[in-house]
C-alpha positions in Angstrom: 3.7 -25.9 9.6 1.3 -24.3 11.6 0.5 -20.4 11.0 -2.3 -19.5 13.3 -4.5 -21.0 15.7 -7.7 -20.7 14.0 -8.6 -24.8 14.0 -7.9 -25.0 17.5 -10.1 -21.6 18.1 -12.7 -22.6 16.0 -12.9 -26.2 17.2 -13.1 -24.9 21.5 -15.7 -22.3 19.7 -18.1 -25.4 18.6 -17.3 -26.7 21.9 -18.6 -23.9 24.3 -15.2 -23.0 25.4 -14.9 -25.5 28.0 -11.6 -23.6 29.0 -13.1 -21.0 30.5 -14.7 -23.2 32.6 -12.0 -23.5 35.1 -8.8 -21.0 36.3 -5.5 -22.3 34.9 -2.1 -21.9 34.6 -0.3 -22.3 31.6 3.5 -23.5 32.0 5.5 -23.3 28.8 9.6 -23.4 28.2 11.9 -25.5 26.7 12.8 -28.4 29.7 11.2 -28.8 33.3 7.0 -28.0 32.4 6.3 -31.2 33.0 7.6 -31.5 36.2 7.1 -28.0 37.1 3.2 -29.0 36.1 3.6 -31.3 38.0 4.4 -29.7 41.7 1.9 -26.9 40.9 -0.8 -29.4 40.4 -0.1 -31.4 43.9 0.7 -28.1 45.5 -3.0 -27.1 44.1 -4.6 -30.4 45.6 -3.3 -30.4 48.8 -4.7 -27.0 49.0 -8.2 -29.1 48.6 -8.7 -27.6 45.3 -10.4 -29.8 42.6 -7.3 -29.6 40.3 -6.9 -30.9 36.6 -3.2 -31.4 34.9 -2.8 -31.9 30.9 0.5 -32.8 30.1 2.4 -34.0 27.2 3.6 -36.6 25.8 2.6 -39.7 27.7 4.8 -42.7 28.4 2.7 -45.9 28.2 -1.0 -44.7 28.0 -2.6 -41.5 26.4 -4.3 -41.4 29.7 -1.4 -40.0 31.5 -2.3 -37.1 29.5 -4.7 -35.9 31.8 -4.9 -36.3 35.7 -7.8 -35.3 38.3 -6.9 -35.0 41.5 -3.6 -37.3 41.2 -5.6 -39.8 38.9 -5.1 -40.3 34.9 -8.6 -40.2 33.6 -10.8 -43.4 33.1 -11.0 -44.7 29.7 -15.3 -43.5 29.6 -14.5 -40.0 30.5 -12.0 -39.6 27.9 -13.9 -41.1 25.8 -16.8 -39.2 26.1 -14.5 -35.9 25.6 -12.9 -37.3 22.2 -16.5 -37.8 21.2 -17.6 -34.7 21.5 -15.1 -33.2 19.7 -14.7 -35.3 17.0 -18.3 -34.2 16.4 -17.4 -30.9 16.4 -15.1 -31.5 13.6 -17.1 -33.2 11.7 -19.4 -30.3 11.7 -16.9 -28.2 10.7 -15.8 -30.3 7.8 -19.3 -30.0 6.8 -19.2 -26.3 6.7 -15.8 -25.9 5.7 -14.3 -24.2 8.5 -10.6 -24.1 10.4 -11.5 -26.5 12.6 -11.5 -28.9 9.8 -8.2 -29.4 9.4 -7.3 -29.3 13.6 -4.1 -31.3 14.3 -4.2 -34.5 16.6 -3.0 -32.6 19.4 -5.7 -30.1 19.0 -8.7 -32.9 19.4 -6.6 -34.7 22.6 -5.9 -30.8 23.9 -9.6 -30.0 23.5 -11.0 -33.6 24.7 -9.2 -32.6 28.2 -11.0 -29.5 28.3 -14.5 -30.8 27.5 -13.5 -33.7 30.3 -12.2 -30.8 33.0 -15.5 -29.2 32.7 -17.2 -32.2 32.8 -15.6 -33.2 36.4 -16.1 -29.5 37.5 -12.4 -29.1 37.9 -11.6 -25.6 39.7 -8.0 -24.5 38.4 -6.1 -26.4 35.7 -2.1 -27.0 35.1 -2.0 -27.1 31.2 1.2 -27.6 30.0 2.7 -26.5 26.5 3.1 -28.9 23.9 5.4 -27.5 21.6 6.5 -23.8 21.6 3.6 -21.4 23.0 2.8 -19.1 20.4 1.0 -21.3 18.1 0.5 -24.8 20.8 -2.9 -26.2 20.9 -2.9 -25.0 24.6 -2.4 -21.6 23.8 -6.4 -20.3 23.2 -6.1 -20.9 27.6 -6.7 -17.0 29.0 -4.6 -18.2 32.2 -4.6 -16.3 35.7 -1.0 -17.3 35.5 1.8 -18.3 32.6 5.2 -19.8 33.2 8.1 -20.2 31.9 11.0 -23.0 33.0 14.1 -22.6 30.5 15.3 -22.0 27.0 17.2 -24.7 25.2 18.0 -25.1 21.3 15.4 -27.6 20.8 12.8 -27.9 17.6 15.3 -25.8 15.6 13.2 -26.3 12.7 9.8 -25.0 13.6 10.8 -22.3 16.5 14.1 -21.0 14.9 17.8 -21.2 14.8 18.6 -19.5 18.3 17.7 -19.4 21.8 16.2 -15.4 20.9 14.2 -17.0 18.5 13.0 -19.6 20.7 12.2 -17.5 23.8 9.9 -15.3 21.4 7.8 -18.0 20.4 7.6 -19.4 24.4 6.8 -16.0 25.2 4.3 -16.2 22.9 1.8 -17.7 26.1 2.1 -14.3 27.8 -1.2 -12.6 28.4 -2.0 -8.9 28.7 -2.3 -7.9 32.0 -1.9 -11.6 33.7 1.4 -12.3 35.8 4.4 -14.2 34.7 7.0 -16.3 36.4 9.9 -16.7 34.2 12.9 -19.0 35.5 15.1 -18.6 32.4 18.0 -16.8 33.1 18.0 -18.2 36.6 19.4 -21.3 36.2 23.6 -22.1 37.4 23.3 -23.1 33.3 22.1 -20.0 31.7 25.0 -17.8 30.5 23.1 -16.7 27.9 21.2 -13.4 28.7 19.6 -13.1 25.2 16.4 -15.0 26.3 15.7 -13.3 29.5 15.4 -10.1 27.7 13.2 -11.3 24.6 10.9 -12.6 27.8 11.4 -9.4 29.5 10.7 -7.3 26.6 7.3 -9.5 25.7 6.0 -8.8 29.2 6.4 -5.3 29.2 4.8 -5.5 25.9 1.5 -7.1 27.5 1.7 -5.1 30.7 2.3 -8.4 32.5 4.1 -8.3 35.8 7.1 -10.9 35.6 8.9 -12.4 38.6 11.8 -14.7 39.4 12.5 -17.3 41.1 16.0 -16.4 42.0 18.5 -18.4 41.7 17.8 -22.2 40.7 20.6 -25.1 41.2 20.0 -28.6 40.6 17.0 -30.3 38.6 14.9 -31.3 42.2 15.4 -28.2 43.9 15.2 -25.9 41.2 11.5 -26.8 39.9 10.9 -27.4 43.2 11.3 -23.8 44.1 10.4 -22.8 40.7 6.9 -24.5 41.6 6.5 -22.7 44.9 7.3 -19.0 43.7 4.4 -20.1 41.7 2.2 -20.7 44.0 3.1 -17.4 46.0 2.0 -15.5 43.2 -1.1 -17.6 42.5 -2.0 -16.6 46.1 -0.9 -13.0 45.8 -3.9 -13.2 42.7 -6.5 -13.8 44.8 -6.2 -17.7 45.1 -7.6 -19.4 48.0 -6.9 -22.7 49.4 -10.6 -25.1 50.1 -9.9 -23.3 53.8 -9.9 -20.2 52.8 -6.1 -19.3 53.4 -4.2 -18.2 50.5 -2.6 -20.5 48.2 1.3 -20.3 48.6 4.8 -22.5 48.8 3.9 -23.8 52.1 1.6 -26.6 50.1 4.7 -28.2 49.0 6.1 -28.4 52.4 5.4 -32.5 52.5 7.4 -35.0 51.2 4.1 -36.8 50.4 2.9 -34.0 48.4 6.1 -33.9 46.5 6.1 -37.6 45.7 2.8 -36.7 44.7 4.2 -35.0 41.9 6.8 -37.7 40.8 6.5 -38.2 36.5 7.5 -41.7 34.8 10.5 -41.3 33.0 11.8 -38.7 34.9 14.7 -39.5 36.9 12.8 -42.5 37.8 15.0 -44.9 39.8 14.1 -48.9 40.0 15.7 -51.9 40.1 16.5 -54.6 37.0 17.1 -58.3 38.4 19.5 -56.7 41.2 21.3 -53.9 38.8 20.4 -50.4 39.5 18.6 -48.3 36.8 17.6 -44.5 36.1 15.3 -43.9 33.3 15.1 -40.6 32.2 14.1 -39.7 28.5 16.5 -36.3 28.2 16.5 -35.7 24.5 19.1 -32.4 24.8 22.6 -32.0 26.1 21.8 -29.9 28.6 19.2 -31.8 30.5 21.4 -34.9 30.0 24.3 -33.2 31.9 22.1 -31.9 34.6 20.3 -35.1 35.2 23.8 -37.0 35.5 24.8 -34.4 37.5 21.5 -34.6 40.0 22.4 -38.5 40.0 26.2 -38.0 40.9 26.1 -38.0 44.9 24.0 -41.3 44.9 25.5 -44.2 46.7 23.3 -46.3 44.5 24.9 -45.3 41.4 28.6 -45.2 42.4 30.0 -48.0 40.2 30.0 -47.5 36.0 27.0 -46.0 33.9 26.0 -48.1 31.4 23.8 -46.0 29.1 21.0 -47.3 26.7 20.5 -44.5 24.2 17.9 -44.2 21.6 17.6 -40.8 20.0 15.2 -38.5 17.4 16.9 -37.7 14.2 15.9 -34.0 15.1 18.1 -34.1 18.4 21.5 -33.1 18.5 22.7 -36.5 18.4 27.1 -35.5 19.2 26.0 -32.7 21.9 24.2 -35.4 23.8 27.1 -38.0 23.6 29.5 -35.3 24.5 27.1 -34.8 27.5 28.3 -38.3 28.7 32.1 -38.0 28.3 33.3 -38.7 32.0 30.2 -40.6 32.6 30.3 -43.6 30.8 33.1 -45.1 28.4 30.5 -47.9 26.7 27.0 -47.6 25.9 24.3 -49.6 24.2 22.1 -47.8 21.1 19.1 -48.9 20.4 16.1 -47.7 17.9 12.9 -46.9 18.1 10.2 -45.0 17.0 10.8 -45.7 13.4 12.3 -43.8 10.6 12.0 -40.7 13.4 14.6 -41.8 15.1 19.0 -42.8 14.7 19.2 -46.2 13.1 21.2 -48.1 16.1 24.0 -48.8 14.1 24.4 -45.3 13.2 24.5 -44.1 16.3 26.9 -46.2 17.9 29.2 -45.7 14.5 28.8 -41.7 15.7 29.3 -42.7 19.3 32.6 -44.7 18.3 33.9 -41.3 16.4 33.2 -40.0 19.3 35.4 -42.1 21.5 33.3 -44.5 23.2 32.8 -48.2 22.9 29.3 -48.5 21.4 27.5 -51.4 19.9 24.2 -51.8 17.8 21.7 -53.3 19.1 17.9 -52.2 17.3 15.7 -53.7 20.0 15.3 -52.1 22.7 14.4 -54.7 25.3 17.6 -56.8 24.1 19.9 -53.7 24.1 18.6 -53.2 28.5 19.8 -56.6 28.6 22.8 -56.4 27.2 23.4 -53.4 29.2 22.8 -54.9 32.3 25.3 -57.6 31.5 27.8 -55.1 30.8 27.0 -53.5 34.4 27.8 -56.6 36.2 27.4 -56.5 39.9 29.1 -53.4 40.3 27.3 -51.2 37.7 24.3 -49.2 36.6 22.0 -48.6 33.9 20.7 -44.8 32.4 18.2 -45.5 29.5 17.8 -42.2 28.2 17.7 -40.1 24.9 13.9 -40.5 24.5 10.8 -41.2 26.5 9.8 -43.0 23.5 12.5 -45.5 24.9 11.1 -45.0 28.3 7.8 -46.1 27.0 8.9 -49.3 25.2 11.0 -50.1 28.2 8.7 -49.5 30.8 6.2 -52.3 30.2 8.3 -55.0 30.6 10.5 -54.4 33.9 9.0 -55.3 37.2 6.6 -54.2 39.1 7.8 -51.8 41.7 5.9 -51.3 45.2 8.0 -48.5 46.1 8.0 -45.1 44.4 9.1 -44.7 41.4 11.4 -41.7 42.0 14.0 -41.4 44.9 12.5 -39.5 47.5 13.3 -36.1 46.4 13.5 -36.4 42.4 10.3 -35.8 40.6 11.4 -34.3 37.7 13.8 -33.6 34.8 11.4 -33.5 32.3 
């Protein structure tokens, strides 16, 4: 386990510090920074801002990873950033210092900062890999940080409760910068414990925190989460290509929005005639929101028929209680290896549960079989991992229209 940042520090160091190349905002929390990355970034574009987004983890390609100006990155300018910093660790395994031992993420985190300087980006939307405190990411000195929701999530490295886990997502704040924190806004969040280790933190640093008042719904709620953030970003001194302030009006156009859609995230398309959603929630609580977000669609009306596949780490009974009411039968799958639920001990855990589950280990046969149990009438959710998404993905159709319904960029 990790205990300081000083591989990261040391290997940016070597580097030149390409992250202080650019502005950036730095968007941590438990569920939605991907998304919310997401919005900021095509707010920040149609502002005619050169605007860089570093996300994690991808889907289908490690190029999804990073995005200028609505584009993954070509292969030779990704390239060109892993080379230069797996030269920089080399010279650092040659003098023996931190950077030696830097962590995969940590040469993929710093390869999208030597490629961001590279392409002269002007702000970047860097979102947290895991926690804050100790994240790759976190060596950013961001004009903004923000923070989406707390969830129990990664127990095992950022602690037993959502306290626990708020400290270490706190752990992006900056002294002086400004804040928007969303946890605690939420229709969800009952718990008041993490709001305070957040507030607390800030006051700490001297860092103004705001809210985005209150959030409902997965869309709407990051999508006003976004543009709270982009008020502030203005308030800071922000300016669009035009001159104007940066602020929520950016994300006025549907266009823009669309702009910010994410594969895997409440991604809508079509499977020889039957409907399906693929969303890779991997807690109960973003499972029950994104069936929730999905329940007034007349093009999911009939039956779910869930494809599950989930991480040995993820609360494997929470997320099948999530889809009591939802779905009486589901398919589980496998993959990922010995990371995630065997397939038939899953569906033995789903049949405790009350549900008719069956076994199925590969993935592409278990959509199948779950769009024969649809029928005509029916619908398919694969969900429980984007590692499912991923494998999935490949092998449905390709789809002219977007990949999202109109409105739903996110639940990621």
């Amino acid at each position: 386990m990790r205990v300081d940042l000083a591989p990261m520090s040391d290997l940016v160091q070597r580097l030149g510090n390409p992250q202080e190349a650019f502005r950036s905002v730095h968007v941590g929390g438990s569920k939605g920074k991907g998304s919310v990355a997401a919005l900021i970034a095509a707010g920040l574009g149609a502002a005619g801002l050169r605007v860089g987004r570093y996300a994690s983890p991808h889907v289908e390609r490690v190029n999804e990873r990073l995005v200028i100006d609505g584009e993954e990155i070509a292969d030779d300018a990704l390239a060109h950033g892993i080379e230069k910093v797996l030269e920089a660790q080399a010279a650092a395994q040659a003098e023996q210092t931190p950077a030696a031992a830097a962590t995969w993420f940590d040469l993929i985190t710093a390869a999208a900062f030597v490629a961001m300087e590279a392409v002269g980006v002007g702000v970047a939307v860097v979102e947290v890999g895991l926690g804050g405190r100790l994240d790759s990411t976190n060596v950013l000195d961001p004009d903004l940080c923000v923070l989406t929701r707390i969830d129990l999530e990664h127990t095992d490295v950022l602690g037993g409760t959502r306290e626990a886990i708020a400290g270490e997502k706190a752990g992006i704040l900056k002294r002086g910068k400004p804040c928007v924190s969303a946890v605690g806004c939420w229709r969800a969040d009952t718990d008041p414990g993490p709001a305070r280790v957040i507030a607390e933190r800030a006051r700490e640093l001297g860092c103004e925190l705001s809210a985005p008042g209150p959030l409902e719904g997965l869309v709407m709620g990051n999508e006003k989460l976004a543009k709270k953030c982009l008020e502030v970003l203005g308030e800071i001194g922000l300016k669009c290509a035009d001159g104007r302030p940066v602020g929520a009006h950016l994300l006025v156009s549907e266009t823009v929005r669309l702009g910010a859609r994410l594969a895997g995230r409440l991604e809508k398309r079509r499977y020889e005639g039957v409907p399906l959603v693929l969303d890779g929630a991997h807690v109960p609580t973003s499972l029950t929101a994104v069936l929730e977000e999905l329940r007034g669609d007349p093009d999911l009306s009939g039956p779910c028929q869930p494809v599950l596949s989930l991480a040995k780490d993820k609360d494997a009974r929470g997320l099948l209680k999530a889809l009591e009411g939802h779905a009486d039968r589901l398919v589980c799958t496998c993959v990922g290896g010995g990371r995630h639920w065997p397939a038939d001990e899953l569906a033995g855990l789903a049949r405790e549960l009350g549900f008719e589950a069956m076994a199925e280990p590969d993935a592409g046969e278990a959509l199948a079989q779950a769009k024969a149990r649809a029928g005509a009438d029916g619908w398919v959710l694969v969900t429980g991992s984007l590692y499912l998404v991923g494998a999935l993905r490949p092998s449905l159709p390709t789809q002219e229209s977007p990949p999202c319904s109109p409105s739903a960029p996110t639940s990621s």
